[in-house]
Structure formats: C-alpha cells, structure tokens
N, C-alpha and C positions, 0 to 999 in steps of 0.2 A: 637488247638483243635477246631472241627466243634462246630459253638454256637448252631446249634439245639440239638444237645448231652448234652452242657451243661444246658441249660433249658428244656430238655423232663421229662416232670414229675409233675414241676412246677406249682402250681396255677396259673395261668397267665390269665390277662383280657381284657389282649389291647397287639396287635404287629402290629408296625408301620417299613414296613422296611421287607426287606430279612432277612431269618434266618440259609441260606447256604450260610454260611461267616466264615472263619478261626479267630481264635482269637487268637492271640500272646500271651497276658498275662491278668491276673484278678488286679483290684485296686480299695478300697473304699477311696484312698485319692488323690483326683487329680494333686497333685504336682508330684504323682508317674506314672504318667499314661506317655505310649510312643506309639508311631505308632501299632496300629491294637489291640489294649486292649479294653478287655470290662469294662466298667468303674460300678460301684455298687452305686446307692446315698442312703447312709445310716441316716437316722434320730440321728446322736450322741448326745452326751450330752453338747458337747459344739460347735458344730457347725453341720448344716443340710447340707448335700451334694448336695439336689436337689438344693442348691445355687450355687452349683461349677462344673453341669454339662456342661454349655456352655466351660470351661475352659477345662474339662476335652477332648471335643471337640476338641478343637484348638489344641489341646497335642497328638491330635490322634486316640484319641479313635472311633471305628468303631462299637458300642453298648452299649446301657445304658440299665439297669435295673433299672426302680424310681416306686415311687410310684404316681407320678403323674408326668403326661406325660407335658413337656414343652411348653411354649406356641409361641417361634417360634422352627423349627424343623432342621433338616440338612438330605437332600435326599439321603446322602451316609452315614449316619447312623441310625443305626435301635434300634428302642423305644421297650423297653419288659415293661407294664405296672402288678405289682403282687401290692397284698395287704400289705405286711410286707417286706419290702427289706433285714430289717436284720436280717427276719426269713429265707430268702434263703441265703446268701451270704454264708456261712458256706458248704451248700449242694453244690452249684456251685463250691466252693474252692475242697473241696475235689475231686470232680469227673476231676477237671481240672489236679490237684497231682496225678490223676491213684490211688483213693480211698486207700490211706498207711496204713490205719488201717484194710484195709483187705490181708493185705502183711504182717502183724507183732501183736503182741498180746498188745496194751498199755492200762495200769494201772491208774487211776486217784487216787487221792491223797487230799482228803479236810478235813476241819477244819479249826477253828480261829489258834491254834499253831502246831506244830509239822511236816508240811509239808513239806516243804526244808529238814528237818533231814531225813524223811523216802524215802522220793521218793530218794535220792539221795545216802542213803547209798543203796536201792535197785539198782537202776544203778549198784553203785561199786560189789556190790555182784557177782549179773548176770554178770558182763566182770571177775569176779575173777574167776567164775564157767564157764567158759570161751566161750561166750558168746557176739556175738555183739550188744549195748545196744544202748540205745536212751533216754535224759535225757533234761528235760524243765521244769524248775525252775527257782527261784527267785535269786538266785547268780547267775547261769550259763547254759547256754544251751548247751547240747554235744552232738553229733551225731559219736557214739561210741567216739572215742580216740580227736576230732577235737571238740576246744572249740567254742562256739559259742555267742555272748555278747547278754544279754536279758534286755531288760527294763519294760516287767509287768511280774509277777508272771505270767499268762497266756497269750502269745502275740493275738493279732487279728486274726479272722482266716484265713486271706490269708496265713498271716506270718506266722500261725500254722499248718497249712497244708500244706506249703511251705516246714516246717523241717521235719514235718512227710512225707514226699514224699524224701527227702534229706537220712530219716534213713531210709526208704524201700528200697532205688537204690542202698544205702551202705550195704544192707544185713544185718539188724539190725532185729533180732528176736523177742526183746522187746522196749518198753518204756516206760519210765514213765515220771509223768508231774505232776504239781502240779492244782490244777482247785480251781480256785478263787472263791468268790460268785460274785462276778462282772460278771464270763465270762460264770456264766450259763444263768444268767438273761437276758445276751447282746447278748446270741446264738453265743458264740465266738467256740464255741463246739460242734455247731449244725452238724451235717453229720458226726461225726465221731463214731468210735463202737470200747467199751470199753471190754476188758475181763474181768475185773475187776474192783471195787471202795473202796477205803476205808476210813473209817470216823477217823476223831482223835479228835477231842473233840469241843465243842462251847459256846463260851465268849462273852463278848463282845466288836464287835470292828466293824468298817466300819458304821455306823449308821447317819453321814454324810451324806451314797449313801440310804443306804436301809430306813431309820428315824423311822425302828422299830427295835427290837430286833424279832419278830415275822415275816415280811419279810426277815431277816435275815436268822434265821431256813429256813423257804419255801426257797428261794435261793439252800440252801445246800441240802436239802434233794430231790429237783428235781432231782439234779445229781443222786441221785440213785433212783427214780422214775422212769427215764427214762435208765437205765441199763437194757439190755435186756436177755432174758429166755439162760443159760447155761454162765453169767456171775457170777461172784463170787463180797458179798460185805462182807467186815473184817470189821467189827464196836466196838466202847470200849464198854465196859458192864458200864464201870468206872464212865462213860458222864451220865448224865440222858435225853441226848437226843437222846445217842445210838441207843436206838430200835427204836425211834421216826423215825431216818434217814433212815429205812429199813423195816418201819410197809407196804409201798405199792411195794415195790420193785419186779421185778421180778427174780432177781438173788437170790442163793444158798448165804444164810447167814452164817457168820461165827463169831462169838466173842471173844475177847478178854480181861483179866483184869489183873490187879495184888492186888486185892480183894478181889475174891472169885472166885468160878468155873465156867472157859468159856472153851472155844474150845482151845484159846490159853492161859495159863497163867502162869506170873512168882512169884517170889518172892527175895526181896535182902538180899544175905547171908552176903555178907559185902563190905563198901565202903570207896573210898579214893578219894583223888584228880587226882590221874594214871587211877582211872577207877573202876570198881566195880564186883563182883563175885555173879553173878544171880545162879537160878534152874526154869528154861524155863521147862515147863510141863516135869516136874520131875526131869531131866538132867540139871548138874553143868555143868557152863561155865563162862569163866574168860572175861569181854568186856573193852573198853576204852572211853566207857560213864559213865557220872554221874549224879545220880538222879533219884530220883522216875516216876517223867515227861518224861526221855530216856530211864525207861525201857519199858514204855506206849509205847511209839514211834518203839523199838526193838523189840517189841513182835507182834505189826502190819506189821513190815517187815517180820517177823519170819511165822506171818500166811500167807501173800500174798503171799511168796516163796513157802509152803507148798503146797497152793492153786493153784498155778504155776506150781505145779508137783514136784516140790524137795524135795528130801529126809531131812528128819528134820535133821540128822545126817550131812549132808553137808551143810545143813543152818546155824548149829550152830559153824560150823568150819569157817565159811565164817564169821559169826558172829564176832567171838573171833575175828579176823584179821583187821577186820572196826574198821576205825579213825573216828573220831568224824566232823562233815562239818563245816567248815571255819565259823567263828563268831557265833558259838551258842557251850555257853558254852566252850571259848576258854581260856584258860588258860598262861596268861604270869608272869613268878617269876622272880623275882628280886636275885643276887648272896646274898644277905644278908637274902633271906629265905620270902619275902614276894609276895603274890598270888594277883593279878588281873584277874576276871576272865570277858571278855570281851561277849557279847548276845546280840541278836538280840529283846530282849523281850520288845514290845511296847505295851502291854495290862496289864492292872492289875492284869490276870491270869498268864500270861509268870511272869510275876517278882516276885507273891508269889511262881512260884514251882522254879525257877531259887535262890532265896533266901532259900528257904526250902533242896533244893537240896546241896547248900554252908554248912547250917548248922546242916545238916544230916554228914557233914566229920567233921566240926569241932569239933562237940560232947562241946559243949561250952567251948570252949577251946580259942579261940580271938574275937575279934570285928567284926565287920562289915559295910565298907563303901559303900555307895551308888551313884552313880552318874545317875543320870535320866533326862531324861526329856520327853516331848511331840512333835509331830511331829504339823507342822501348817497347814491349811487348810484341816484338817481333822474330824474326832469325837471328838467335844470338851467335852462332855461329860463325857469320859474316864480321863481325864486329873483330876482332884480331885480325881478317884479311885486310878488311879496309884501312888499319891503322899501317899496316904491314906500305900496300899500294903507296900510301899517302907519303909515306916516309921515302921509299924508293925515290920519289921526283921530285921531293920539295927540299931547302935547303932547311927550314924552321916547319914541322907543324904543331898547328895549337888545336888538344881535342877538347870540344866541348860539349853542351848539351844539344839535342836534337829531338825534340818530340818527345819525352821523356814519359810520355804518358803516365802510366801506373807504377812505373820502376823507379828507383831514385838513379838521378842522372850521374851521382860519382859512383856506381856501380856498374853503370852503363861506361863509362870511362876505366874504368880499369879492368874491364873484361878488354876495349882496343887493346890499352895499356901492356894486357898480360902477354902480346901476341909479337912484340918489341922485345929486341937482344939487348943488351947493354949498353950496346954503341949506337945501335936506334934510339934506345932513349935520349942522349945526347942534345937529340934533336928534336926535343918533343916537349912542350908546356902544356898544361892543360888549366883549363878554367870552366866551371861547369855554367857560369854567368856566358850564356852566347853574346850578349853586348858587347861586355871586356873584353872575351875574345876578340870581336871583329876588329874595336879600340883597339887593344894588344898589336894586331896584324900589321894596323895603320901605319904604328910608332915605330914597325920592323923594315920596313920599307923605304927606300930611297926611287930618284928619278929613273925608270926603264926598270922598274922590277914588278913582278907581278903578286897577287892576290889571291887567290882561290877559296871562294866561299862554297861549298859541295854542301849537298844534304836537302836545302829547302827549295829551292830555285824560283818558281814561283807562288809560294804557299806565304801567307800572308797572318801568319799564324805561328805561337807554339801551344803543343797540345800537354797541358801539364792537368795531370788526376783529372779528365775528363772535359777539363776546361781547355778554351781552347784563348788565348791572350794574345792579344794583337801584339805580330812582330815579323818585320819585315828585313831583310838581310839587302836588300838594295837600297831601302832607305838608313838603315844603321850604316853602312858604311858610305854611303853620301853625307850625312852627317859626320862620320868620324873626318873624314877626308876634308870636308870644311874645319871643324874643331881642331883636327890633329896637324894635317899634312901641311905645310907652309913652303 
C-alpha cells in the first residue's frame, strides 16, 4: 500500500523522506519487520521502540513513524514525525487491512467477568443461524470455522486488524471480540467501528496496570464513550456501574437484568448441574448453563442478537442448543457420582457467583471443596479478597499455586493466607504443588459433594519463571478421580 494513503490524515509534524513509496507490511516490533515495512516506534510498557528503530532499519524497513525523529538518519528511509505513535498505529493498521470493520458488523464485549462466555457463545450462535462469523478472545481466535491461537484477551492492533481484514476476505458478516481495559487505554482499538458494545459487569481486578479501581471504570467505559451515533450498547441494570458505562455514550442503549425490569430480562425456573430452565422476557427455555452469573451473561447475548436484527424466537432456539465455553463452569464426575467443576474465575467476584452458582444446585445437600489460588505478577491486592470469598462458601479450601510466574508461589499463598481470621484458617490447607492440591481435594470428598477447581479454567498451562509447563486442571482431576475416588 502507497505510505501517503496510509498517513493522509494524520497529525504529522515533521517528514523527512519521500512519501510515494509502497509499503509491504506494518510492525511495532522490530524483530518482526522484513524488506519494505513500515516500522511504528511505540512508547510500550516494557520497552520504547524509538530504541529499536535503527534495527528495524537493518531489517528493512523503508519508513518509520516515532515520535521523535533520530539522531542519525538513513537517506532511503523516510522519518513521519506525529505527536502519539500509539495513538495512530491502530488507524494506520486498519486502513493498511482495507478498513474490516467497514466489511462486517463487529461487537465488542467488556467487563471484569463474563466475556469469553458471551462473545463466544454469540460467535456459536451467529454460524448456527447460519452465518459466517469472526471470534477474538481469550481461549481462541476464529475466523469463521479456522481456529486461530490467541495470547491477549485483545491482540495488538496490527495483529487485530490483521484477523479482522482475514474475516472480511473470508466473507465474515459478524464478529465478535472481547476488549480488555488494557486495550482501550493502549489504543489497541483505535480505528476500528464497532456496531455494537456490551457491558457485563465491574470488579475488581487488573489494579497492577490501572492502581486505581477508578481508572479502571474510565478504561471501560471510554469503549463506549467512543461508540458512535446508530451503534447499539446492552449494559446490566444488575452492575451499579451499568448506567455509569453509557451515561455519555452515543449509541441506542439497551438493558438488561434478572432483578427487575430491563429491556432484556430473565428469571430461574429451575436448576441443576445439566443446566438450568429460564423465562427470558416471558418465554420458557430449557439452557446448558448454570448459574445466576450465566443467566447475566445469556441474556446479554439474547439482547445483542435482538439488537442485531434476530428474531427473539430464533435466539432462543439458538439459545437452548449452546454449550457452555471450554473452562468456565466446566464440569467433570467421577463414575462413583462425584462433581468437579473446573473456572476460569480469578477475582473475588468470579468465585463468590461460581460458588453461589454450585450451591444454588446443591440446595444443601453436600460439601464443598475449594481449590484456589492467585496468579503472580499481578494485582496483589485481590489475593486476601479471594481467599476471604472462597472461604465464605466452601466447607474445606485448599490454596495453592496459580501461574506463579516470577513471584515464588508460598508468598503468593500467604498474602491469600494473610487476609483469613483465625477461624477462617480453620478451614484452609494449602499446598503450593497444584497436583496434590487437586489429589488432596479428591481424598476430601464423598458421593453428592462438590469440587471447585477456580483460577485456570481453560489454560492448559502453568506459567513458572517465564516457562510455561504443561498442566491441565480437568485432566489432573480426571485422573485423580480414577486413582483416588472408588
């Protein structure tokens, strides 16, 4: 693509250099850069690009965009000096992808929880209702039927306009995507036009990046700030930050609750561990979710489809038919009758409605074990709320290790630990071995009691000092439950 097309528009304050030159490909990491790319030096958080433009040079690159201009040059490539690099990089990415989001109608999808579940049973929906879709989230990227391996909830945006331009060539109608509060703040979303947003509720979590719970909000709720006039946003009535997320918005609001009266709401007629039998604004339907927290989650797919144009009548046939997404709220029994249910829930709010949810079926009828822990190099913060939760609904919990990354994981454990009275202890083992734990859990258990494995849900992985070791929590306790349970 000619580089003056892709920078016309551009604040720009200095060009050094021809700007009628073909540019092969876009990259803000220079290891990635090959003959004739324009390279982007981005200010990141762990490392400044304007350090890695000379490299990106040698590599090929035949255009840089920085924010400040280098102090030796290269006569056969040309300098675009702008104020914010990576407030364009996003605008430049898309218009190089042949703008996908004006080939296709995509959905964003935020909140602390419940995003992977929505955005992705919408995917499955839309291809049921037959339909080529577009799906970018935190388990899996798809571009309709062709899976595609993801490593952030929301990728960079080259990489994300990269797939968004992959599902317009493929004739993808829709998509959806999950939008992080990381990837509003970083303009990893910048240039793209959203039909729609929807809010699913806000906790606390990430405080790490953002160090307030009030940055945090702001984060979230620019995504729909900047939503524009004939887009649709579905938000909970539920959140009390709900309206907050859509008090400036320019899109057609829409709400939902299973509380009181919204635009969408349901209520549970009755529940088990197979799934649950709702009344979705009036109309009975049989689903294969469980929980208070996935009828929240159903009823926000239920209004965006609505809002999409489908018939509520075919949304909820579509409904009934959806399986539940791989590690949240997953469910493994043992032949001797006892439930593990394995989640992805690493916030204090995931594990009170994930617990709440177990003991909404069991109607007090068995136990309940816990296995938890915290992830490292993150919001240490949270780490005492969660043991605090955990403790409240479980009869045993066992803390153990979780992604320990860079931290040692018995100090990740006794910061939970610290945030337990006396009498909470009582109830608490801990084992920084996540195996033993799971083992440990098995041995705790009797017929009609449950399980809760929280933290990993579908991650297939623990991430220690960089490495990342295969280990899977639905196959540990498939295994244990053969070895242990009799």
């Amino acid at each position: 693509m000619n580089l003056q097309a892709l920078v016309d528009g551009l604040d720009i304050f200095d060009v050094k250099g021809c700007l009628t030159k073909d540019i092969s490909g876009i990259n803000i990491d220079s290891r990635l850069v090959s003959e004739g790319n324009l390279f982007i030096a981005v200010r990141g958080t762990q490392a400044d690009g304007h350090s890695y433009i000379g490299k990106a040079v040698e590599k090929g690159a035949v255009a840089v965009v920085c924010e400040e201009l280098p102090d030796s040059d290269n006569e056969n490539v040309t300098y675009i000096k702008v104020a914010n690099s990576e407030h364009v990089v996003g605008r430049i990415a898309t218009r190089f992808y042949g703008d996908p989001t004006s080939r296709m109608k995509l959905v964003g999808v935020t909140g602390t929880n419940g995003k992977t579940t929505i955005a992705t049973v919408l995917y499955n929906m839309f291809r049921r209702l037959g339909h080529r879709v577009g799906l970018i989230s935190t388990v899996v990227n798809y571009i309709d039927g062709e899976a595609v391996p993801t490593e952030h909830t929301t990728p960079d945006p080259i990489t994300l306009n990269m797939l968004l331009g992959r599902m317009a060539d493929a004739g993808c109608e829709y998509a959806f995507m999950e939008v992080s509060s990381h990837s509003v703040v970083q303009e990893r979303i910048g240039g793209l036009k959203f039909a729609g947003g929807i809010f699913t509720n806000l906790t606390r979590d990430h405080l790490d990046y953002h160090k307030t719970f009030d940055n945090y909000l702001k984060a979230k709720k620019l995504f729909f700030d900047n939503l524009p006039k004939g887009a649709f946003a579905v938000t909970n009535l539920d959140d009390k930050n709900g309206m907050v997320m859509v008090q400036n918005t320019n899109a057609e609001v829409k709400t939902y609750s299973v509380r009181g009266d919204a635009d969408f709401r349901a209520k549970i007629i009755e529940c088990h561990f197979e799934g649950m039998y709702l009344e979705i604004n009036g109309v009975e339907v049989g689903v294969q979710f469980i929980g208070k927290f996935n009828v929240s989650n159903l009823l926000a797919v239920y209004g965006a489809a609505v809002m999409l144009g489908k018939s509520a009548h075919d949304v909820l046939v579509a409904l009934s038919e959806m399986k539940p997404v791989s590690g949240r709220f997953d469910a493994v029994r043992s032949s001797q009758g006892h439930t593990a249910i394995v989640d992805y829930a690493h916030t204090p709010d995931a594990i009170e409605n994930v617990l709440s949810a177990i003991h909404g079926v069991l109607d007090g009828k068995g136990k309940v074990v816990t296995v938890c822990g915290a992830g490292g190099n993150r919001d240490k913060g949270k780490r005492p709320l969660m043991a605090r939760e955990a403790v409240k609904q479980s009869d045993i919990v066992i803390i153990t290790s979780d992604n320990p990354r860079f931290e040692e994981p018995q100090e990740i454990i006794n910061d939970m630990l610290a945030g337990l009275d006396e009498e909470q202890h009582r109830k608490v083992l801990s084992n920084v071995d996540r195996r033993e734990a799971i083992r440990t859990a098995c041995r705790l258990v009797g017929k009609g009691d449950v399980i809760l494995i929280a933290g990993k849900g579908h991650e297939d992985y623990q991430d220690v000092k960089g490495v990342k070791h295969h280990f899977d929590d639905k196959e540990e306790v498939a295994k244990a439950f053969a070895e242990i349970v009799r």
